[in-house]
N, C-alpha and C positions, 0 to 999 in steps of 0.2 A: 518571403517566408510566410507561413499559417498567421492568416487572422492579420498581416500586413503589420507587423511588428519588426523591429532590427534583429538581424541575424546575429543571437548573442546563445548559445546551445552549451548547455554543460551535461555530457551525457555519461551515468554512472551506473557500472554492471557489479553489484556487490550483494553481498548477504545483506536484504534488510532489514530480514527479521532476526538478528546480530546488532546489524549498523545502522537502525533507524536513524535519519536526522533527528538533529535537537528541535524542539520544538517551536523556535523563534526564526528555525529556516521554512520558507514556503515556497510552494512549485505551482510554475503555470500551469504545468499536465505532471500527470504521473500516470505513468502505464506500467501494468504487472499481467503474467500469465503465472499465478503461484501454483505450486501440485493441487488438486483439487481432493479435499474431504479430509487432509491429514491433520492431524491434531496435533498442539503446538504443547511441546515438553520443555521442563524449566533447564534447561542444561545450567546445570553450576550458577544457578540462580541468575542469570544473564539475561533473560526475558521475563517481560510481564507476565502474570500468571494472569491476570483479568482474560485472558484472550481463550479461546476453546479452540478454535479452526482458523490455521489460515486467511480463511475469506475474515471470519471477523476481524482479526489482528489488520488487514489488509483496508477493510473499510475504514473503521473507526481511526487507524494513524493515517491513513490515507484522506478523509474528510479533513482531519486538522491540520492538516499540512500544507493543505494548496489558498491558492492565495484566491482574493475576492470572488477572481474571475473564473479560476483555476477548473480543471476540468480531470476528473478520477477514471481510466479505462482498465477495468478490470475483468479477466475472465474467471467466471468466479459456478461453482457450483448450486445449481436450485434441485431443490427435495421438492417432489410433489409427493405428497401422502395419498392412497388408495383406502379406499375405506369399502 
């Protein structure tokens, strides 16, 4: 398997931004394609409000989540500004 590790895979297709892990669980990888650019609404107060976009809710729990070695692939939206 990648990076010559034992083959031990837990693989979960779920609402994250719902079902984030608690914070004491960590991932060797975590890979996400979230919709790009939508803005994250509190539904019945169930989600953090700190978060603006997707991509940032996706970073910032996505950094603390993985473990030492861990490795974050996200396809994520870039704004270039024309001036």
């Amino acid at each position: 398997m990648a990076y010559g590790r034992p083959v031990s895979l837990n693989y979960v297709c779920d609402d994250s931004i719902l079902n984030w892990p608690a914070p004491n669980e960590k991932f060797d990888m975590i890979i996400s394609s979230p919709p790009l650019g939508v803005r994250i609404r509190n539904q019945n107060g169930k989600i953090e409000t700190n978060f603006d976009t997707i991509e940032h809710f996706l970073i910032e729990k996505g950094i603390h989540s993985l473990t030492k070695d861990g490795k974050l692939i996200g396809h994520i939206k870039t704004i270039i500004e024309e001036r």
